[in-house]
C-alpha positions as CSV (number, residue, x, y, z in Angstrom):
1,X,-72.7,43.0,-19.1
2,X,-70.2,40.7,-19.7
3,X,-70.2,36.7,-18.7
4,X,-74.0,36.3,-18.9
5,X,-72.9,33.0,-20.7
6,X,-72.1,30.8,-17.5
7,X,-75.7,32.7,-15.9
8,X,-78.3,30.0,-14.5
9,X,-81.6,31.1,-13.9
10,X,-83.1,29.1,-11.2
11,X,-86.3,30.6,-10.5
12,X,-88.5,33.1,-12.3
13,X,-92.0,34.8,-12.1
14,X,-94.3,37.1,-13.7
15,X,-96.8,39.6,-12.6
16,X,-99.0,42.0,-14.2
17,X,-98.4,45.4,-12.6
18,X,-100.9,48.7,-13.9
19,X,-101.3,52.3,-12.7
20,X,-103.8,52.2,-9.9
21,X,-104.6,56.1,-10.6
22,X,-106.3,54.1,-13.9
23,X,-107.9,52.1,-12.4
24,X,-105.6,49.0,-13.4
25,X,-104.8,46.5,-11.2
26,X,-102.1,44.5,-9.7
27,X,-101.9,40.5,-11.2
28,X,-100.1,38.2,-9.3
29,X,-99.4,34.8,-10.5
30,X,-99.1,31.9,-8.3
31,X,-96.6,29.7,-9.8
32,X,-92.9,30.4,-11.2
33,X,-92.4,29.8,-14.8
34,X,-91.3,26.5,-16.1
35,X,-88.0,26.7,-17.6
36,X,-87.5,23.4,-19.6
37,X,-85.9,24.6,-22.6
38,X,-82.5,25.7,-22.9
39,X,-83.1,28.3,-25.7
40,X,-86.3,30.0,-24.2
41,X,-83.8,30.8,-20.6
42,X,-80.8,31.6,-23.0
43,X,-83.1,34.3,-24.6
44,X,-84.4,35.4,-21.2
45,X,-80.7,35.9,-19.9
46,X,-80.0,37.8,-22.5
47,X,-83.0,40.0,-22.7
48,X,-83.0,40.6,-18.7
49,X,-78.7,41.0,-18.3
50,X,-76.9,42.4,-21.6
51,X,-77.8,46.0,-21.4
52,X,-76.5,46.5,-17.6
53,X,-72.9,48.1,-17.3
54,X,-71.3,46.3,-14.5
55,X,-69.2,49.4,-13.7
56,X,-71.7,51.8,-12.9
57,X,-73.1,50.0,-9.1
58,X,-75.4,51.1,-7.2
59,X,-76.7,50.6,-3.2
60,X,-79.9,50.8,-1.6
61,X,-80.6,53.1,0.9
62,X,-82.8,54.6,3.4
63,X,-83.3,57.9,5.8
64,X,-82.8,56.2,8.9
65,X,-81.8,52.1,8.3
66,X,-80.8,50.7,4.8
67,X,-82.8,47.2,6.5
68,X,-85.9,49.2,6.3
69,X,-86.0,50.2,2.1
70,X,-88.6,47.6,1.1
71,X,-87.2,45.8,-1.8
72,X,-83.7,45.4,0.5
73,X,-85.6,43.5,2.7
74,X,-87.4,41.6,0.3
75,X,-84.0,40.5,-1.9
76,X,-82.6,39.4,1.6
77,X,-85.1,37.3,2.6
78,X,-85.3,35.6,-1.4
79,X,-81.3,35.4,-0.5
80,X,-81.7,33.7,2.8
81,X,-84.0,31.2,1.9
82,X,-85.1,30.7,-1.8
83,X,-88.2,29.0,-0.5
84,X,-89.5,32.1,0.0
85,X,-89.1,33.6,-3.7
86,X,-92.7,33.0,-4.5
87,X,-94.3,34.8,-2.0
88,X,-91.4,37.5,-1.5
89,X,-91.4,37.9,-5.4
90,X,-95.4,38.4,-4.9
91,X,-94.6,41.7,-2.3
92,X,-92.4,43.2,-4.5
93,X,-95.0,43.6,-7.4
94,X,-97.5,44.7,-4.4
95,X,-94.6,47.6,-3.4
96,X,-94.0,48.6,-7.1
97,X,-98.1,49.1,-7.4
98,X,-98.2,51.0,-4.9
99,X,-95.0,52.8,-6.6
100,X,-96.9,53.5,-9.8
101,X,-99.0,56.1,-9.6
102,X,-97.8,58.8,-11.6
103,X,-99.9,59.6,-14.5
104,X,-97.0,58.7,-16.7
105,X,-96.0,55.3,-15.6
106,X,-97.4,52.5,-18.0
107,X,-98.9,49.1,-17.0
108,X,-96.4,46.7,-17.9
109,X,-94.9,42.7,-16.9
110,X,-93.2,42.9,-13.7
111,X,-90.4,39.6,-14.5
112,X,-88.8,38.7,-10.5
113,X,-85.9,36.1,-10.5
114,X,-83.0,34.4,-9.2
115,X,-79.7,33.8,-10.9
116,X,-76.8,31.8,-10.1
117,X,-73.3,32.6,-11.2
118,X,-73.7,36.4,-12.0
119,X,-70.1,37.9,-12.1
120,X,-69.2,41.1,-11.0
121,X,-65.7,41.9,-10.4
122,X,-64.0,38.8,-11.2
123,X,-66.0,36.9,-8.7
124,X,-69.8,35.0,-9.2
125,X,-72.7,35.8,-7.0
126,X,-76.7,34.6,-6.6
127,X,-78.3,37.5,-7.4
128,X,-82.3,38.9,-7.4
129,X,-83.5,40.0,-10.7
130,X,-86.6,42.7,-11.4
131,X,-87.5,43.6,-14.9
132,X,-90.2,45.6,-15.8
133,X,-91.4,45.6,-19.9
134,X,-93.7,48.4,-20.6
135,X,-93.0,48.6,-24.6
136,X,-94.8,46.3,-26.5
137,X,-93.6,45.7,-30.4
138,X,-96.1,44.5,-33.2
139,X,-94.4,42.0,-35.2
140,X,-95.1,39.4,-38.1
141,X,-95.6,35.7,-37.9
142,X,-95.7,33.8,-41.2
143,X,-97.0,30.2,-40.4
144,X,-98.4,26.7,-42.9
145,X,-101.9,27.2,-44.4
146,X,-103.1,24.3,-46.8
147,X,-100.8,24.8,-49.7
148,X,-99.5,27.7,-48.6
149,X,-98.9,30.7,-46.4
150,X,-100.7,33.1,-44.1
151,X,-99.1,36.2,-42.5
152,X,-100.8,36.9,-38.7
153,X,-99.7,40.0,-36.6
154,X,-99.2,39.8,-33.2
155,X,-97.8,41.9,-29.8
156,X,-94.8,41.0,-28.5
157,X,-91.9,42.3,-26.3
158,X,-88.2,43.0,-28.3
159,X,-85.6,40.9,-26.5
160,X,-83.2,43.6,-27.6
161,X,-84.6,46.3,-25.3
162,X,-85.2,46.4,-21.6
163,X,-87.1,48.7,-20.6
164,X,-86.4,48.6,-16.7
165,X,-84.3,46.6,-14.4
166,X,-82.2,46.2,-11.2
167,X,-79.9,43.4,-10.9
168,X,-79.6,42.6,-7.1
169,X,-76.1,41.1,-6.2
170,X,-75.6,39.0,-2.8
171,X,-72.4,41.1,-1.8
172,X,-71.6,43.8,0.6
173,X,-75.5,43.4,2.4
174,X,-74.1,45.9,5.0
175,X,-73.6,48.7,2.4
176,X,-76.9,47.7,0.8
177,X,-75.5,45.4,-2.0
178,X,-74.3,46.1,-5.2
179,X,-77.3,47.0,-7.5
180,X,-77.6,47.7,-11.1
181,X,-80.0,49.5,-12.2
182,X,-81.7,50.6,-15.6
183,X,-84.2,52.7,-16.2
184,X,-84.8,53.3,-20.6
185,X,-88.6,54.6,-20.5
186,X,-88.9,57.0,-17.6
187,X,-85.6,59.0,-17.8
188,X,-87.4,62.7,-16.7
189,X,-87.0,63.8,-13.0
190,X,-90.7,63.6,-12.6
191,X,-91.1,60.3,-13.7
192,X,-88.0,58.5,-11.8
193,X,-90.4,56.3,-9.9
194,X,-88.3,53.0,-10.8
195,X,-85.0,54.4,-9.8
196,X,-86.0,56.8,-6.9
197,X,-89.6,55.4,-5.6
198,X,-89.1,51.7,-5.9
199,X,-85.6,50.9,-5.5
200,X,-84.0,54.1,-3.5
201,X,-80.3,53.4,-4.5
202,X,-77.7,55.5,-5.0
203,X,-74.5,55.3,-7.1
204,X,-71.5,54.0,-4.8
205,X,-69.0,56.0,-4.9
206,X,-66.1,54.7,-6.3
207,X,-63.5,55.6,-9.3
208,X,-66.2,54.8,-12.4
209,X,-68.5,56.9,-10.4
210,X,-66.5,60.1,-9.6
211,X,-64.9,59.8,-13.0
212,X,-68.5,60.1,-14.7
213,X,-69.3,62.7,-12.4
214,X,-66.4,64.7,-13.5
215,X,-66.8,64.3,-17.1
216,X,-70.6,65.3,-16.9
217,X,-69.7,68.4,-14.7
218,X,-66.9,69.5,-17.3
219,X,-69.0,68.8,-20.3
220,X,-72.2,71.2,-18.7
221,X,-70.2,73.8,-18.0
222,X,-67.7,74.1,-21.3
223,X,-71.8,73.8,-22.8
224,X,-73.5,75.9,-20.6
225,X,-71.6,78.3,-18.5
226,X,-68.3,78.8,-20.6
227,X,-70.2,80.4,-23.6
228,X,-72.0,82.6,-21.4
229,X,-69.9,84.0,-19.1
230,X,-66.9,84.7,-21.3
231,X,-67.0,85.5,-25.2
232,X,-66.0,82.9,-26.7
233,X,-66.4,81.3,-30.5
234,X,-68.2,77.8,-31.3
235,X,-64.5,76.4,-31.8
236,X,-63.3,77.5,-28.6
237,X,-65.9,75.8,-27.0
238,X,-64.4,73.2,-28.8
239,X,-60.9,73.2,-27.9
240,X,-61.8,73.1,-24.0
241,X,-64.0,70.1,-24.5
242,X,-61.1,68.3,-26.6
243,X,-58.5,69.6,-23.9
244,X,-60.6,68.3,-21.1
245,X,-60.9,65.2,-23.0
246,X,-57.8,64.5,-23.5
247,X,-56.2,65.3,-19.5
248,X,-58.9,62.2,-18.9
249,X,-57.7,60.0,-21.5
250,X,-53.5,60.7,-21.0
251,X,-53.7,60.8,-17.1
252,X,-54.1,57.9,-14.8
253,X,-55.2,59.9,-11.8
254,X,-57.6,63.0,-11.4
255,X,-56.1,66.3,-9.6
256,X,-59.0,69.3,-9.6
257,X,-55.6,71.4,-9.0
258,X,-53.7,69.7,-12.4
259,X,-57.2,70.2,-14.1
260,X,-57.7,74.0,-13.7
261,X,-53.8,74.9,-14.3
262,X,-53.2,72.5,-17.2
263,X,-56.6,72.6,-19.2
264,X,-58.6,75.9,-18.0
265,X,-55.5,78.3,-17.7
266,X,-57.1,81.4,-17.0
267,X,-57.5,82.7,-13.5
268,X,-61.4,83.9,-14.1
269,X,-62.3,80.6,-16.2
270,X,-60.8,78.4,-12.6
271,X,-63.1,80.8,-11.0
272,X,-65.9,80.5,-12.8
273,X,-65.3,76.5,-12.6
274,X,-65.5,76.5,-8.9
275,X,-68.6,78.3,-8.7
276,X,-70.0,76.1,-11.3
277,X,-69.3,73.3,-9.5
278,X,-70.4,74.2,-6.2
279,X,-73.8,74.6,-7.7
280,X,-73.6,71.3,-9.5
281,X,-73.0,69.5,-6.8
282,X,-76.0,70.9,-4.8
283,X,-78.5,70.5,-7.6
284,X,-77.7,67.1,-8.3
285,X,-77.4,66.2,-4.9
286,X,-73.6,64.8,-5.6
287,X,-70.2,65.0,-3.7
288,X,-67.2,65.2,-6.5
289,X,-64.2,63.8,-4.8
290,X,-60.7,66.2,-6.0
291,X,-58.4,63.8,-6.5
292,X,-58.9,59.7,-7.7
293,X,-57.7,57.2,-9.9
294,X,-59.7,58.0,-13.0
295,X,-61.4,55.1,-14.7
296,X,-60.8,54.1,-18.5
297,X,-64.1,52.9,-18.5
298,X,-65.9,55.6,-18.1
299,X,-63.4,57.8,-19.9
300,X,-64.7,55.6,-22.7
301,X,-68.1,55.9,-22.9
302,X,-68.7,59.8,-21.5
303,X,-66.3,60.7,-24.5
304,X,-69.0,59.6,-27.1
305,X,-70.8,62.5,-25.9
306,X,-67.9,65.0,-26.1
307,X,-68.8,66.4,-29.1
308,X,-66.0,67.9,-31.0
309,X,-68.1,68.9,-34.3
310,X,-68.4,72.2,-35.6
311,X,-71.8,72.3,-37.3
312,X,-72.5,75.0,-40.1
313,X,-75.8,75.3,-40.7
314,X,-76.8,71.7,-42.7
315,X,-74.6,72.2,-44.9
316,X,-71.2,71.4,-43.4
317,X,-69.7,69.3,-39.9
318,X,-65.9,70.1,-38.8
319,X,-64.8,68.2,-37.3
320,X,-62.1,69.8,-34.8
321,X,-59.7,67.1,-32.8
322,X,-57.3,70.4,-31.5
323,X,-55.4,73.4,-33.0
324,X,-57.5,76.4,-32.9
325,X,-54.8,78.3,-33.6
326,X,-55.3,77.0,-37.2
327,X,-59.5,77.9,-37.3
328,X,-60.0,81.7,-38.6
329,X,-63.6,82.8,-38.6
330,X,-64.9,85.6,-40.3
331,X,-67.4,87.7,-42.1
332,X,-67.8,88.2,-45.6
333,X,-69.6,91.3,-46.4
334,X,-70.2,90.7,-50.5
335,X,-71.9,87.2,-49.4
336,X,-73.2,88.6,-46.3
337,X,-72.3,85.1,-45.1
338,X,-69.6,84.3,-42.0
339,X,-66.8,81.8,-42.8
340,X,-64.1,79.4,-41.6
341,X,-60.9,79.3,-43.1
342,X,-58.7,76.5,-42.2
343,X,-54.4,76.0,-42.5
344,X,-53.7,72.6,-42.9
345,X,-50.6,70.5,-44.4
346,X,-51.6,67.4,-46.0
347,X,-55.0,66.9,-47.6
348,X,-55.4,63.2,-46.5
């Protein structure tokens, strides 16, 4: 996230949340922390904002009345009167213990807080602040002893790695304000308490969001459905990812018609698309707009999982950046052992 710098924290708590199903139990503390030193809320900004991608927001919601999700109501009422953060901060731990029972979720610190001056699309908000850390880290402390030096172990949390979090930001209350959401120790659909139990958002739909979308659909099904449905080679696989790839980076906006004519070609491949996606969408629960402005963002960091390596066995990667006219494959019968021959220019 970027200008944490200028971020104030003006209030901040801890309770001790555990897995009632264990019999653990829920410990709230009474007071906010005292903040004095400069260094100790630097490193606390840090640890609590830098992982969170500003682009990918989120909003609460609810079946019947966004007002009505729990920890909406709760960050409004911290928003409205910051009086109240204590004992509001205090029903949030209560809601996430109650949240917790799945035989997976670990006891863990429950950090609630208020910040000043978070910026989110060129502008600075208060915004509400739940961290949870579940991971502790052993670690070394070397300290004075007589003429010398002892080494002591002790637990600790890494600063570097958040393990949950939702950054709550005071705009657009109506549309259930813009959240922000990590979730880096229960990523399994049976274990999504934090994101789907607790905080009930989903992502707003905007250009990041249907660009992701996109991206994720394309790569599933040149992974998935592609190989099986038509025979096809490792490199072609390949090529379409690369091809996809590249309509994203070279295009400024996203036409499913420009998509399946420029990079899919083939009549029965569009087809097989469009059935793909259908079911994609229903599974995931997800409506993929046709046609938006496609965001460089996003372009960005789904293509570090556009793989475009051709691995052969552990021996060899290929890397393949487009050209499969210039990959041959075949099989060599003296070796008994298939091959790759490839036509090339320049050796650089």
């Amino acid at each position: 996230m970027t200008g944490i710098d200028s971020v104030v924290i003006e209030k901040a708590i801890v309770h001790k949340v555990g897995n009632p199903t264990r019999g653990e139990h829920l410990k709230l503390s009474a007071n906010a922390l005292t903040l004095n030193d400069a260094l100790v809320q630097s490193m606390l900004v840090k640890y609590f904002l830098h992982a969170f991608n500003e682009h990918e927001q989120y909003h609460f919601t609810h079946i019947s009345d966004v007002a009505m999700n729990e920890v909406y109501s709760f960050a409004t009422a911290i928003f409205e009167d910051a009086n109240s953060f204590e004992a509001n901060s205090a029903l949030l731990a209560q809601f996430l213990y109650s949240k917790s029972t799945h035989n997976k979720v670990k006891e863990g610190e429950l950090y609630v807080t208020l910040f000043n001056e978070v910026m989110l699309d060129g502008k600075t908000y208060k915004a509400v602040g739940l961290f949870k850390s579940e991971t502790k880290e052993t670690f070394l402390k070397v300290f004075p002893h007589g003429k010398g030096f002892e080494v002591a172990a002790d637990e600790g949390i890494n600063i570097n790695k958040l393990d949950k979090g939702c950054l709550i930001i005071n705009t657009e209350p109506a549309d259930g304000f813009r959240v922000l959401a990590i979730d880096n120790t229960n990523k399994n659909n049976d274990t999504r308490y934090w994101i789907d139990d607790f905080l009930q958002i989903q992502p707003v739909a905007n250009q990041y969001h249907h660009t992701k979308e996109h991206l994720q659909l394309i790569r599933s099904f040149v992974t998935n459905e592609y190989p099986e449905q038509f025979e096809v080679q490792k490199t072609d696989q390949i090529e379409l990812m690369q091809r996809s790839l590249d309509y994203f980076k070279t295009k400024e906006q996203f036409s499913i018609q420009e998509f399946e004519q420029e990079v899919l070609h083939h009549e029965a491949v569009v087809e097989s698309f469009q059935r793909f996606k259908h079911n994609y969408q229903q599974a995931n629960e997800v409506a993929l707009d046709d046609d938006f402005a496609i965001h460089v963002a996003a372009v960005k960091k789904q293509s570090k999982v556009f793989k475009s390596i051709l691995k052969l066995d552990k021996n060899f990667h290929v890397y393949i950046h487009g050209r499969r006219d210039l990959i041959e494959k075949g099989y060599d019968d003296i070796s008994g052992k298939h091959y790759y021959k490839l036509y090339f220019d320049e050796e650089a």
